[in-house]
N, C-alpha and C positions, 0 to 999 in steps of 0.2 A: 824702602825704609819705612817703616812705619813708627808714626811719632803717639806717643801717648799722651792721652793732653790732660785726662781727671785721673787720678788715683785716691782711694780711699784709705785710709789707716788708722789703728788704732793709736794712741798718742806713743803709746813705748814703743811702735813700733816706725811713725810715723816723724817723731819727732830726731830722732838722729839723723835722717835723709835731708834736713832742713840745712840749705847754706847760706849762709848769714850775707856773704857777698853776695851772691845773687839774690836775694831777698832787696837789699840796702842798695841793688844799683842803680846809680842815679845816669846812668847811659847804658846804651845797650844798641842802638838802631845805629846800622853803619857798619856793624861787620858783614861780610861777606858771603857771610852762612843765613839766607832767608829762615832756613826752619828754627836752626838758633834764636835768634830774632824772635821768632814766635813761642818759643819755648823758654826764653828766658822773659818776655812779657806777659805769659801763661804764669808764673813764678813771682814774677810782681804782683800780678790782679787775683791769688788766689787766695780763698778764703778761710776761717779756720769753721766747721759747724762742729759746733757744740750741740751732744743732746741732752735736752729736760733742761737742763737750769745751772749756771756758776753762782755760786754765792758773793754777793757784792764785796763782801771781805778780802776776797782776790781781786779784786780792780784795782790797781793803785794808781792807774794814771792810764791818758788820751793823749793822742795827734789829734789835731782839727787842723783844716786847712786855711783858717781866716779869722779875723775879731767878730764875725760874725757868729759862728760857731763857736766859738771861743765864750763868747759870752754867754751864749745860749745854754752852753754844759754848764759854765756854771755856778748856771742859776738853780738847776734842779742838782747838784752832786757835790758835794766835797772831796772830790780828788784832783791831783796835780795834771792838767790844763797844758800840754805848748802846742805853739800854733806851729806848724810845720807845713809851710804850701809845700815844698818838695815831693811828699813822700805822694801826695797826688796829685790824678789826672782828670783835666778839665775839659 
């Protein structure tokens, strides 16, 4: 079996393959299936690259994981700020 762990894609093509559950799972370790396990934490830790530049005008808001960070956004940004330790890993 071979597992693919990076795939590249252009956003229309890339962005339907996206599942919001598995993105959002807040467990995952404990089932049965090791590669699972690794392929749905591949799916949590992955990232989106963007190339050249988003215009700030699409940023409407951040996860930070503390008041720490929290505060520190925002100082330099005007958009909506929640703290969400959840969503990461320390």
């Amino acid at each position: 079996m071979q597992l693919e762990i990076v795939g590249l894609k252009h956003v229309a093509e890339g962005l339907p393959l996206l599942n919001k559950e598995e993105i959002y799972a807040t467990f995952w370790i404990g089932k049965n299936d090791q590669i699972e396990q690794y392929r749905l934490k591949g799916v949590k830790c992955a990232e989106v690259l963007v190339p050249d530049y988003i215009d700030p005008i699409f940023i409407i808001g951040a996860y930070v994981a503390n008041h720490v960070a929290y505060s520190s956004l925002c100082k330099i940004c005007d958009i909506n700020v929640i703290i969400n330790k959840e969503i990461f890993f320390y």
